[in-house]
C-alpha positions in Angstrom: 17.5 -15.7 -4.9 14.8 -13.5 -5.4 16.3 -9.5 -7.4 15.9 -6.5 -5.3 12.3 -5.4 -7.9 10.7 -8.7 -7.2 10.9 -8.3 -3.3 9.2 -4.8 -3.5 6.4 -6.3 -6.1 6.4 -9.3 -3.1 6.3 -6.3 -0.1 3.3 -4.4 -1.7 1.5 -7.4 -2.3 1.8 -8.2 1.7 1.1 -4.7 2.7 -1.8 -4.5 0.3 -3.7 -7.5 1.4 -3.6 -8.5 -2.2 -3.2 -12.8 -3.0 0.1 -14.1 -4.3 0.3 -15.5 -7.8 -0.3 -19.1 -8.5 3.0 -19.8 -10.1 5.1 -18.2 -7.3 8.1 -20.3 -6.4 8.9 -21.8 -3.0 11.2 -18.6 -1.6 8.6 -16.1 -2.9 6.0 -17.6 -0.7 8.1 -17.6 2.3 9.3 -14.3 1.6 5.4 -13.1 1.3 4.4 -14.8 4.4 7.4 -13.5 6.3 6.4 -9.4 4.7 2.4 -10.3 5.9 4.3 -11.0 9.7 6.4 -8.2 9.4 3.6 -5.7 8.6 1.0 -7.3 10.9 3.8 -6.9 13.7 5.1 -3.2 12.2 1.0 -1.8 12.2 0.8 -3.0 15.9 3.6 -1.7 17.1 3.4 2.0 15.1 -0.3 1.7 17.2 1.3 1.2 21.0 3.2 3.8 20.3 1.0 6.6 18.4 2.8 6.3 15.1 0.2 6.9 12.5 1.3 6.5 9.1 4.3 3.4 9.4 6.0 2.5 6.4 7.5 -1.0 5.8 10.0 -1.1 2.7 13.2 -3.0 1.4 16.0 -0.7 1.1 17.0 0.0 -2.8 20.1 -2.2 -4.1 21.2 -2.2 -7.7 20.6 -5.6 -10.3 23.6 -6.5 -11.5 
């Protein structure tokens, strides 16, 4: 299971265009791919329809 703070450090890495880290495990590099899709599908959509600055984020949960 990958914690709520991970996922957002995962989700600006996909957004930024930035290369995931070597030692990521199995469900962090699907989750990254998946986020690259999402954003790549989010940017195209916010274009058709004259959205100019889109935002793609996880919504907050708390660690226990």
């Amino acid at each position: 299971m990958i914690t709520n703070k991970r996922s957002q450090e995962l989700l600006m890495l996909a957004t930024t265009g930035k290369p995931l880290n070597e030692d990521a495990t199995e469900e962090e590099k699907r989750f990254y791919i998946e986020c690259k899709h999402d954003y790549k599908v989010m940017k195209g959509t916010a274009n058709k329809y004259g959205i100019k600055n889109p935002i793609l984020e996880i919504p907050m949960e708390v660690d226990l």
